[in-house]
C-alpha positions as CSV (number, residue, x, y, z in Angstrom):
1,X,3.6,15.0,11.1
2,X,0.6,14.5,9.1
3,X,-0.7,10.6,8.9
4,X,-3.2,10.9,6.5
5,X,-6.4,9.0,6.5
6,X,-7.6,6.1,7.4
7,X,-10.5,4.0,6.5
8,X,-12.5,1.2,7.2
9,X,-13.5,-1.1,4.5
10,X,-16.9,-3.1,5.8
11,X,-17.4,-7.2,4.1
12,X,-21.2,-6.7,4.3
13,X,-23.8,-8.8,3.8
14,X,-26.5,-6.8,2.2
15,X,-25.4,-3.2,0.8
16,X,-28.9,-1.5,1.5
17,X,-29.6,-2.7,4.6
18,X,-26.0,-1.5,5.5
19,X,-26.1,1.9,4.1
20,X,-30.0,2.8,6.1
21,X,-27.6,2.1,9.3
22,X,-24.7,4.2,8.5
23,X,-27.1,7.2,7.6
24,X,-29.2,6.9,10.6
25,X,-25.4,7.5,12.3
26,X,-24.7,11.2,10.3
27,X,-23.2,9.1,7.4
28,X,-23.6,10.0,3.7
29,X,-22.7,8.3,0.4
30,X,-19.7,9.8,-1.1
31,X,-18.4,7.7,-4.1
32,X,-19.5,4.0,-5.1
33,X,-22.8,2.7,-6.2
34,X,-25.3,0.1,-5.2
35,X,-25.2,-1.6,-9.1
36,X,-21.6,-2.2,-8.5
37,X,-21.7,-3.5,-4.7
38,X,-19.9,-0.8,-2.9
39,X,-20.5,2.5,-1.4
40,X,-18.2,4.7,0.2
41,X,-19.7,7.0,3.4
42,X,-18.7,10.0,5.3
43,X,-19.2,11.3,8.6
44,X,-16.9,14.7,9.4
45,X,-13.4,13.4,8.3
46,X,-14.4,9.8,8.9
47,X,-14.7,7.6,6.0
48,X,-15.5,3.8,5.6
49,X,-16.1,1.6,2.5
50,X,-19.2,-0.2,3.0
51,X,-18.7,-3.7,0.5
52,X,-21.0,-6.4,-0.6
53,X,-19.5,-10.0,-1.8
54,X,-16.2,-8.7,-2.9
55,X,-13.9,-10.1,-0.1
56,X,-13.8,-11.5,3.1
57,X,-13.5,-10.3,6.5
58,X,-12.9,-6.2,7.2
59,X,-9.8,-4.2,6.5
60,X,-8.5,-1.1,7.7
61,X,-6.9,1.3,4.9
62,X,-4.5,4.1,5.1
63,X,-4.2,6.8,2.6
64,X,-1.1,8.8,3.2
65,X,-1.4,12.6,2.1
């Protein structure tokens, strides 16, 4: 049985500083952009969400397919 994927979506405090760290890990910006708070990174099949004043606290997502 396939699960899907599942992401990690990051309350951050500032976006740049954030996305420097994840690319010094093997991650790279796939979708987002910096003028609208949020970037989206992937490493291999891993996948976070990497956002700036939108909510509180982190979440774990699951996208079933």
């Amino acid at each position: 049985m396939k699960l899907g994927v599942f992401s990690l979506s990051l309350s951050v405090k500032d976006l740049a500083k954030s996305k420097e760290f994840y690319e010094k890990m093997g991650f790279s910006s796939m979708g987002g952009s910096m003028e609208n708070n949020y970037l989206i990174m992937k490493n291999g099949s891993t996948l976070i969400g990497l956002f700036q004043a939108m909510f509180d606290g982190n979440m774990m997502t699951f996208n079933p397919g």
